[in-house]
C-alpha positions in Angstrom: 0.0 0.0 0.0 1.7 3.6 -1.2 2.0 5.9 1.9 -0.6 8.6 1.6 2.3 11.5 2.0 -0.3 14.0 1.8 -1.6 14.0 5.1 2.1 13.6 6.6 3.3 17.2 6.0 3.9 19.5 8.9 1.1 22.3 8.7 3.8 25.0 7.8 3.9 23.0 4.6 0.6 24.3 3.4 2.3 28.0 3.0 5.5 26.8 1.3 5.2 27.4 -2.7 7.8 27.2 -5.5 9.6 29.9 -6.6 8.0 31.8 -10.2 11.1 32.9 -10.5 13.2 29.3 -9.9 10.4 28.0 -12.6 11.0 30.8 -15.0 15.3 30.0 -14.6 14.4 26.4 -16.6 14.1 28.7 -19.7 17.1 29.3 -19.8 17.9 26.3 -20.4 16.4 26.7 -24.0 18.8 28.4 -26.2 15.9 30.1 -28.4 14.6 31.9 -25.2 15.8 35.4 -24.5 15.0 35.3 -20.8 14.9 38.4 -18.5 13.5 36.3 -15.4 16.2 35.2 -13.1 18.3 37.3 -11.3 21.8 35.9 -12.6 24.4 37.5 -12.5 26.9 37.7 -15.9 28.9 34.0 -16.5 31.2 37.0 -18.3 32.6 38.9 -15.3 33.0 35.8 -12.8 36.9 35.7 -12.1 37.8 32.3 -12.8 41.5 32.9 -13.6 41.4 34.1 -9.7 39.3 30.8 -8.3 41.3 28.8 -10.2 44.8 30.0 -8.5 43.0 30.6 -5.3 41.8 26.8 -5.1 45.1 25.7 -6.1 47.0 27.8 -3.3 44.3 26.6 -0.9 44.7 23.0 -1.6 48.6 23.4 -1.8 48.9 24.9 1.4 46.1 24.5 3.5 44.7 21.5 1.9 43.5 19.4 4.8 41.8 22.3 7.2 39.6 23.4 3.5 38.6 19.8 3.4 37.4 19.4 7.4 34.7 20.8 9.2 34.8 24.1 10.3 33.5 26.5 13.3 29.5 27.6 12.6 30.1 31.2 13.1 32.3 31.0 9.9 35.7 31.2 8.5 37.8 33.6 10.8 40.0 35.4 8.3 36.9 35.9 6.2 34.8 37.3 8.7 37.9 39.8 9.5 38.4 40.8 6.0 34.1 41.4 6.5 34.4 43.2 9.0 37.1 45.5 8.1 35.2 46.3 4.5 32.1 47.1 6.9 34.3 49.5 8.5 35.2 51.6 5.0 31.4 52.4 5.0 31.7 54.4 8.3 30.5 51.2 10.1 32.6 49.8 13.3 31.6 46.1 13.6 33.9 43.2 15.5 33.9 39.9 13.5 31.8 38.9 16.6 29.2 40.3 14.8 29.0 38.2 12.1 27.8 34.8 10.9 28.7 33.5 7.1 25.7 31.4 5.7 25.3 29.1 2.8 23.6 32.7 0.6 21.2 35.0 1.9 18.7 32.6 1.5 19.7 30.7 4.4 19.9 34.0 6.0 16.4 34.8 5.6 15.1 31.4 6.5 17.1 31.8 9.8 15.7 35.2 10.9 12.2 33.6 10.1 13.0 31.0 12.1 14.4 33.4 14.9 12.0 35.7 15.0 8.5 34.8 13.6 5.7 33.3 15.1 2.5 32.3 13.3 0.7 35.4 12.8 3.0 37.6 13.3 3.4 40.8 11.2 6.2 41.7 8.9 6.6 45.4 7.5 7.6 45.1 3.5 7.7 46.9 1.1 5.1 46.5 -2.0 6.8 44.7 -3.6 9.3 43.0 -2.2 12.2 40.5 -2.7 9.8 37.5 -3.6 12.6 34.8 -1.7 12.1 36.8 1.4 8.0 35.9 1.6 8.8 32.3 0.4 11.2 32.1 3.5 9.0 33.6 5.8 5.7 32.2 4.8 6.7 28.8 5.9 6.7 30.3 9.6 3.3 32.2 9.4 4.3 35.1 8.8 1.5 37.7 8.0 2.7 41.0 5.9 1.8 44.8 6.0 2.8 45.9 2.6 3.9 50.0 2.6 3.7 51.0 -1.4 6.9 52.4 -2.9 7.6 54.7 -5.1 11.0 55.8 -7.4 12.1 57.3 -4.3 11.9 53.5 -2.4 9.1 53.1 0.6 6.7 55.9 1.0 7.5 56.4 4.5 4.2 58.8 5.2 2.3 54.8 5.5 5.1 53.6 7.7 4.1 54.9 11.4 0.9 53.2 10.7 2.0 49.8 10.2 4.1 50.1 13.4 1.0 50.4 15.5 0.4 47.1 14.6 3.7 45.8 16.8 5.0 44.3 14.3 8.0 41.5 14.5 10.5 44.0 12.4 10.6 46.2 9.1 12.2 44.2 5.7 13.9 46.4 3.4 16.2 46.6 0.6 17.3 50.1 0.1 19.5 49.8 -2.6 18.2 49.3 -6.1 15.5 47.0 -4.3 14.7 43.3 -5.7 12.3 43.5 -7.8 11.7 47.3 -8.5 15.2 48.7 -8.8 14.1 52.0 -6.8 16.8 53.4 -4.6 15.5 54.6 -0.7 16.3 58.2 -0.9 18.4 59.9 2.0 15.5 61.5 3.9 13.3 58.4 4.0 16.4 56.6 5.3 16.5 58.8 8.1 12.8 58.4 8.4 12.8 54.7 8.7 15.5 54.8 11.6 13.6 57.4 13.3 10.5 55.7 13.6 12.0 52.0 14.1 13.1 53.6 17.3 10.0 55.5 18.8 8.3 52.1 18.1 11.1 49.7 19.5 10.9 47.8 15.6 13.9 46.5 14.8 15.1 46.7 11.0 16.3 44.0 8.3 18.4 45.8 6.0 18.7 43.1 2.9 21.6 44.8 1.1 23.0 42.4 -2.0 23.4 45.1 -4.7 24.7 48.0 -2.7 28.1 47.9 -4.3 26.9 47.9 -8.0 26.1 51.7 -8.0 26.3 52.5 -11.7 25.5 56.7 -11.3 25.4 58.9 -8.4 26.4 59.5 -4.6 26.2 56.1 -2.6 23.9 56.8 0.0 24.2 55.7 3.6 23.4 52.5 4.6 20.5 52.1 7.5 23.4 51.0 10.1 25.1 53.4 9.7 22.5 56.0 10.5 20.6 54.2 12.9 24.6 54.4 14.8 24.4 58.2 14.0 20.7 58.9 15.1 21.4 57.1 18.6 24.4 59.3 18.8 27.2 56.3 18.8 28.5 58.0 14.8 30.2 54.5 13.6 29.6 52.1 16.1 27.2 49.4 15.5 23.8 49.7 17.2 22.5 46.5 16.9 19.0 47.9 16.0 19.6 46.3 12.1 20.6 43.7 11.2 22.3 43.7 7.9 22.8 41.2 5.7 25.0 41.0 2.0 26.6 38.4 -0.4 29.3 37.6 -2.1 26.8 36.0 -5.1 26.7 39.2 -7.2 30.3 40.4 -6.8 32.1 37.1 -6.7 29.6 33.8 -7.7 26.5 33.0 -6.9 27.5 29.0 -7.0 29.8 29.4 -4.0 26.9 30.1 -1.9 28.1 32.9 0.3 26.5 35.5 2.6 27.0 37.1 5.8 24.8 38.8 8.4 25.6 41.3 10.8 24.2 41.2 13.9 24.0 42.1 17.5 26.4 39.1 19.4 23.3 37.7 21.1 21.7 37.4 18.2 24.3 35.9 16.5 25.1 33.3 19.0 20.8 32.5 18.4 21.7 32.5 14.5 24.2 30.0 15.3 22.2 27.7 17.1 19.8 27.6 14.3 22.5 27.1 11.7 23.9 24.3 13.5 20.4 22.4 13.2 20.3 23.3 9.5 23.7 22.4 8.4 26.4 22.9 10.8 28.4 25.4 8.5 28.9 27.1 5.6 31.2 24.5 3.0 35.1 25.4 4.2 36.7 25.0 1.0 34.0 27.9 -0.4 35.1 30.4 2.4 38.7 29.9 2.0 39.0 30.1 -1.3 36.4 33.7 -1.3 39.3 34.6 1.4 41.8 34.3 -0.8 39.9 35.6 -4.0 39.0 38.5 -2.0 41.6 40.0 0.3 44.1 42.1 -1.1 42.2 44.8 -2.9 41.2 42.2 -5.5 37.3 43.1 -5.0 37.3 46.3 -5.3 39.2 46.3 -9.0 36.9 43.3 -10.2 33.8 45.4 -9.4 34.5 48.1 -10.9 34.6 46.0 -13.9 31.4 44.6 -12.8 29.5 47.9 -12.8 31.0 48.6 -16.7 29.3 45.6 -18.0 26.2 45.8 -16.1 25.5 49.8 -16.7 25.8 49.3 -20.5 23.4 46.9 -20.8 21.0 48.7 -18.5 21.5 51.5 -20.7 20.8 49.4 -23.7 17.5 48.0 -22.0 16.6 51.8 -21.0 17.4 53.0 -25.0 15.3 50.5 -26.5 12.4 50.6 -24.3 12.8 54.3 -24.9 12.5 53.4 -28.9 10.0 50.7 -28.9 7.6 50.3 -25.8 4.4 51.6 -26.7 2.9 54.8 -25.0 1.0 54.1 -21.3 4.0 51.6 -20.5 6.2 53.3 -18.3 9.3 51.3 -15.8 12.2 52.5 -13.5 15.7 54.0 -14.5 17.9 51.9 -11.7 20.7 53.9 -11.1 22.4 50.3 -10.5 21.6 46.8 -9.2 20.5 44.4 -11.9 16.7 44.8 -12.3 14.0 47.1 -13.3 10.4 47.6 -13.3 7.9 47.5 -15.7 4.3 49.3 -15.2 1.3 47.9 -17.9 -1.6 49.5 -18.7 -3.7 49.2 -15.3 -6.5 47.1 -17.7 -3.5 44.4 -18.6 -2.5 41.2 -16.5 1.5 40.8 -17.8 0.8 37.0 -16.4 -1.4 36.8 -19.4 1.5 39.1 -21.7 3.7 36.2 -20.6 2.3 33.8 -22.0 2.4 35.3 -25.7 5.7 36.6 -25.0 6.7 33.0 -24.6 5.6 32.1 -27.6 7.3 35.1 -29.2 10.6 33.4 -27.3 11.1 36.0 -24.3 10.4 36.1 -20.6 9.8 38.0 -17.6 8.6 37.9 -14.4 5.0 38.9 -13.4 4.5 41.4 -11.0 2.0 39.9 -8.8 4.8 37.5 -7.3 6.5 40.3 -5.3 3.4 41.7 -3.4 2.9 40.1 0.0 -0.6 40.8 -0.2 -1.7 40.6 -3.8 -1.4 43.7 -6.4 0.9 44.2 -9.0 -0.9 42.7 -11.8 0.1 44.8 -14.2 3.5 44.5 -13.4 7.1 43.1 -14.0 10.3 42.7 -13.4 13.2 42.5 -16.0 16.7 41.6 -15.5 19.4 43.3 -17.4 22.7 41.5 -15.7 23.0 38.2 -17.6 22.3 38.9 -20.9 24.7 40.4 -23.3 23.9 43.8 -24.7 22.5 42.6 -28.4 20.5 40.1 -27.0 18.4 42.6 -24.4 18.1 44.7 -27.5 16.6 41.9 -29.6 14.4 40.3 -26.4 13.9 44.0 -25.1 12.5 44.6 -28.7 10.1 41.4 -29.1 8.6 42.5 -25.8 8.1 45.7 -27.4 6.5 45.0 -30.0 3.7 42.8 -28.3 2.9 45.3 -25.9 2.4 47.5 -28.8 -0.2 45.2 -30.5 -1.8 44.5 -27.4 -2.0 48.2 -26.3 -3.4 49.1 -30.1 -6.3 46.8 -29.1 -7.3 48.2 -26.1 
């Protein structure tokens, strides 16, 4: 008799969902489909030349401890080199405040698991990074979506929502996952303000902050949460702050950190430990040695040069092509942008033609926590190369003309 698994799954199972945009990665696998869905980074600008040499030096001289388990918090010489990088962005931080983690997946997951109860609330923005509600759903999480703007999260709808007590506020200030919008200075400030006179602690989700592609980098929400309790530099502990190595280094080595206060981090610990004990060794030592000597900081530079020109290309042809009452966002870096339909059109639908016309996006809808969007999506200009987001960028075009001439 086959076991009827159905009725074996935990409750929490009932919330968990795949991923639209882990579905919409398998068409990429087809080499006729010019896809703008995942968020992947360019197979161009990855070092290899660096991993290879790195993994040889590892092996050659530290070959057995790369190969052995490893402390949970995290490889120490990474989570100094961390630490001190924190410190360039007017952020003190001991690498006592940090925890590396198999991506910022298993970050997420582990501040769900931390911190949320069934039914609690969750402050997002609308919309959001669409990972973030799959981790968080599992745990019950409920959401109180705050709209955004170009300018990031209105902040006039924030005080509101924190009323409502809830668990913490989610945001990704720098050119946010899925909209590309960039939180302006003053709503910063805001934010931080108001996380204190309600005792709400902050998530600052931060994996794009380096690929700035046009104006001033703005200050990060530790940083000013530091400087608004009066401790200028000194970290808080009111954010937690978490970043990646995926979109500067590799996304397949699987590296993130979060910075957080040392109790908390000793509570992250424990729940990695259940989970998988520690981030993979050999990854961590060879990102060490990839990484420390100035090498990031060259290689993104170079990073930013790919990825602005094809944003730009993306920006020029939409400019050319895209039919009047479509309008999207101008990202001044990151890897995505936004694109608004007429309010009448359901780009789920637009998808599927687009399909057939061999391009893809992501729907909108995905990213809202509590439904919306439909006349949304998201486009990715990082892993394509620039003639190819012209030629996709332009098929995509040219159905939203035929379909807005029929309205």
């Amino acid at each position: 008799m086959e076991t009827p698994w159905e009725y074996r799954y935990a409750h929490r199972t009932q919330r968990m969902g795949s991923s639209v945009v882990r579905e919409l990665l398998k068409l990429t696998e087809q080499p006729d489909i010019i896809s703008f869905g995942g968020g992947l980074p360019a197979p161009e600008v990855f070092p290899l030349k660096e991993f290879k040499d790195a993994c040889d030096y590892v092996l050659d001289h530290d070959g057995a401890q790369a190969l052995q388990y490893s402390t949970t918090e995290g490889y120490s010489p990474l989570r100094g080199m961390i630490a001190r990088h924190t410190t360039r962005y007017n952020v003190s931080i001991k690498p006592e405040n940090i925890l590396i983690t198999s991506g910022s997946q298993q970050a997420l997951d582990f501040i769900g698991r931390l911190f949320v109860n069934r039914g609690d609330y969750i402050v997002v923005e609308s919309p959001t990074y669409l990972g973030a509600l799959q981790a968080w759903n599992a745990y019950g999480a409920q959401y109180i979506s705050i709209p955004m703007d170009e300018h990031g999260m209105i902040v006039d709808e924030l005080e509101k929502a924190l009323r409502n007590g809830p668990k913490f506020i989610y945001v990704l200030p720098n050119f946010q996952n899925p909209s590309g919008a960039t939180l302006s200075l003053e709503r910063r400030q805001r934010i931080v303000e108001l996380a204190d006179k309600y005792g709400v602690p902050i998530v600052e989700d931060d994996p794009y902050g380096q690929l700035r592609y046009e104006g001033e980098h703005l200050p990060s929400l530790v940083y000013l949460d530091s400087q608004y309790r009066g401790d200028d530099g000194t970290y808080t502990g009111n954010v937690i702050y978490l970043s990646t190595f995926s979109k500067i280094l590799s996304p397949g080595i699987r590296l993130a950190w979060v910075i957080a206060p040392e109790q908390v981090i000793k509570k992250l610990v424990n729940a990695k430990q259940a989970a998988d004990l520690h981030t993979a060794t050999f990854n961590q030592m060879i990102a060490y040695e990839v990484g420390k000597g100035g090498f990031l900081d060259e290689h993104v530079k170079i990073i930013r040069d790919v990825y602005k020109e094809r944003r730009d290309v993306m920006l020029e042809t939409m400019d050319e092509i895209w039919p009047a009452g479509t309008q999207w966002t101008k990202p001044q870096g990151g890897m995505f942008l936004w694109g608004i339909l007429p309010k009448d059109m359901d780009s789920a639908e637009v998808l599927k033609l687009a399909i057939e016309r061999k391009v893809a996006f992501v729907p909108g809808m995905a990213f809202h926590a509590n439904g919306g969007g439909l006349n949304t999506m998201r486009l990715n200009f990082s892993y394509s190369k620039p003639e190819i987001i012209r030629e996709g960028t332009t098929r995509l075009g040219l159905l939203l003309r035929e379909l807005v001439s029929k309205n």
